[in-house]
RODOVO-871177 format. One record per residue (C-alpha): chain; x, y, z; residue number from 1. Coordinates in Angstrom, 3 decimals. Layout:
<recs>
A; X; Y; Z; NUM
...
</recs>
This chain:
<recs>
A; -3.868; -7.284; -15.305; 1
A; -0.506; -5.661; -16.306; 2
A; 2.371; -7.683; -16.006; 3
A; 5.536; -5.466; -15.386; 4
A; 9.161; -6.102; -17.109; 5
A; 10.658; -3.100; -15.877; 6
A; 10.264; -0.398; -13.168; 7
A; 9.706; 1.942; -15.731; 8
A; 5.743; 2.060; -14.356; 9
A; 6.260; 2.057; -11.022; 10
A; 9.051; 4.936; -11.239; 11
A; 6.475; 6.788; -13.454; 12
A; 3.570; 6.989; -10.571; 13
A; 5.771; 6.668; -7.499; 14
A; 5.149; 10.658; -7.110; 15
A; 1.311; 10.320; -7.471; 16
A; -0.613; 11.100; -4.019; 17
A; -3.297; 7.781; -4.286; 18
A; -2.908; 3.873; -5.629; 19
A; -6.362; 2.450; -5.839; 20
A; -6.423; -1.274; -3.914; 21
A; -8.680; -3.928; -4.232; 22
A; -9.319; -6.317; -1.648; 23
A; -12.206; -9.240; -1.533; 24
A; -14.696; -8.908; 1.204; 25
A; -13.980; -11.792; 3.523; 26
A; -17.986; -11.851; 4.604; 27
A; -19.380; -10.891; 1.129; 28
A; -17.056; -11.918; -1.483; 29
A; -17.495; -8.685; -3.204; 30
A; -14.501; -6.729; -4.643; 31
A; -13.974; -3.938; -2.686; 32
A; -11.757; -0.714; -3.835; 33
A; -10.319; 1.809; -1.698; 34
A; -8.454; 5.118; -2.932; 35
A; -5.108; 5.408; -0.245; 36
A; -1.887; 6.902; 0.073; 37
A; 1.146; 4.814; -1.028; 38
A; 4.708; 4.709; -0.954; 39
A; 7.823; 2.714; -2.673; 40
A; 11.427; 2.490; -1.819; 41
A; 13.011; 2.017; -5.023; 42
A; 15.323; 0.101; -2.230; 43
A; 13.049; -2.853; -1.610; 44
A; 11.861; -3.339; -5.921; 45
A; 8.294; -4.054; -6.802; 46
A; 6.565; -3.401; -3.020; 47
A; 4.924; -0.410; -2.186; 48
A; 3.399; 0.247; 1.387; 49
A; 0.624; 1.790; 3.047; 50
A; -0.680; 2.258; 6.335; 51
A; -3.404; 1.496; 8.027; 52
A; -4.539; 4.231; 10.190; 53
A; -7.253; 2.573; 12.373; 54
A; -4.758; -0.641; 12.089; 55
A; -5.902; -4.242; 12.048; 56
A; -9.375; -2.658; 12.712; 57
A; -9.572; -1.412; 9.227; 58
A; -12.185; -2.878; 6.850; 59
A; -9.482; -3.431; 3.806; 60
A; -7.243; -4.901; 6.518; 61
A; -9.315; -7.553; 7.804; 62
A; -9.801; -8.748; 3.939; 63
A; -6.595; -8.697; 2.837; 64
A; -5.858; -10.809; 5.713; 65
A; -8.155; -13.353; 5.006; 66
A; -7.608; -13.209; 1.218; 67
A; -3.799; -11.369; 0.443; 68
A; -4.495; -11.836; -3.181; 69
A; -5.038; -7.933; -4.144; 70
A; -5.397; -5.906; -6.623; 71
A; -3.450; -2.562; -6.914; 72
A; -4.108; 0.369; -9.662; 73
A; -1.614; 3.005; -10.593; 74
A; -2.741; 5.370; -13.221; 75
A; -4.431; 3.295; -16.008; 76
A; -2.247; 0.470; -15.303; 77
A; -3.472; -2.814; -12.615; 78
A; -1.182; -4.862; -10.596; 79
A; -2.013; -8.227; -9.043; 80
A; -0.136; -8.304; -5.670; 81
A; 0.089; -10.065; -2.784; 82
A; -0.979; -7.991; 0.706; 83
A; 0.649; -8.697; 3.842; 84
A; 0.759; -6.767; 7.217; 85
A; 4.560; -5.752; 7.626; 86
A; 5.866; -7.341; 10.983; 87
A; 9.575; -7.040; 10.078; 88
A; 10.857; -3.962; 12.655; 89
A; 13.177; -2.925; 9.654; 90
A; 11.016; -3.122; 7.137; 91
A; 8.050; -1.598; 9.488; 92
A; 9.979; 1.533; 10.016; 93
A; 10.931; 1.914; 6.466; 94
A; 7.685; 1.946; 5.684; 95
A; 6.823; 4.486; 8.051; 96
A; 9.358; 6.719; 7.034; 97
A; 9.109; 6.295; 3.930; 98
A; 4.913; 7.043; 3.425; 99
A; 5.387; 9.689; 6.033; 100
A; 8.337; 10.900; 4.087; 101
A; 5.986; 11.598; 0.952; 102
A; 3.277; 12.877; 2.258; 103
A; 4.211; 15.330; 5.579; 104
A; 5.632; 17.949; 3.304; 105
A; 2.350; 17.725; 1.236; 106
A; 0.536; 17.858; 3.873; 107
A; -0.947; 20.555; 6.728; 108
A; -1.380; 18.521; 9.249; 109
A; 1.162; 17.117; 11.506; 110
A; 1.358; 13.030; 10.959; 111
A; 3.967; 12.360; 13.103; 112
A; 1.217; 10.241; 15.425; 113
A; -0.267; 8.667; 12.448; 114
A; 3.315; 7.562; 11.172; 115
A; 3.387; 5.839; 14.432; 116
A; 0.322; 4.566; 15.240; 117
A; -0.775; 3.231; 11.607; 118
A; -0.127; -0.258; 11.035; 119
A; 2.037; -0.972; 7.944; 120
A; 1.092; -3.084; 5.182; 121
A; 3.010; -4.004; 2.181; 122
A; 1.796; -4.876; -1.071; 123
A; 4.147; -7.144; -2.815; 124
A; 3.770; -6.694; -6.715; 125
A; 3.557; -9.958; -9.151; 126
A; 4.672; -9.831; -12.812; 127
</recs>
């Protein structure tokens, strides 16, 4: 694990379109990596957000609610972080504006209903 001493790393991959996020499965115990699409208001530090488009329903959901501990890779470089579903309404809709934000310009589709259906989830970053 990388610890961080500066947002140097974070600033560095903030533009990138995935973060790779490992959760433990809360049936099998086995590590469990998904490839997602992230976000981080410089605003808020060392968090960055996702959502959950099939919401609590969502495999990587379920474990990080059983087990927050998390892992989170950016480039070459691994974060240990702690997961939590975002139920803050300030927080929740900055982190739906600011994924949706990133990723509607880069993207063909229309995700208007996905930025407001998907269930935010914030990974909180540990040095």
């Amino acid at each position: 694990m990388a610890p961080f001493n500066t947002m140097d790393a974070l600033d560095i991959s903030a533009d990138d379109d995935y973060c790779y996020l490992t959760t433990c499965g809360r049936v099998s115990g086995q590590l469990h990596e998904i490839e997602i699409w992230f976000a981080r208001d410089p605003a808020v530090g060392a968090t960055l957000h996702l959502l959950a488009g099939a919401g609590a329903a969502s495999d990587w959901v379920r474990n990080l609610q059983a087990d927050p501990a998390v892992t989170v890779r950016l480039r070459d470089v691994t974060y240990r972080a702690r997961a939590r579903v975002v139920t803050d309404p300030d927080e929740e809709q900055r982190a739906r504006d600011t994924v949706f934000a990133k990723y509607q310009p880069r993207n063909d589709g229309e995700l208007v209903t996905w930025r407001a259906r998907a269930l935010p989830v914030a990974l909180d970053l540990q040095s």
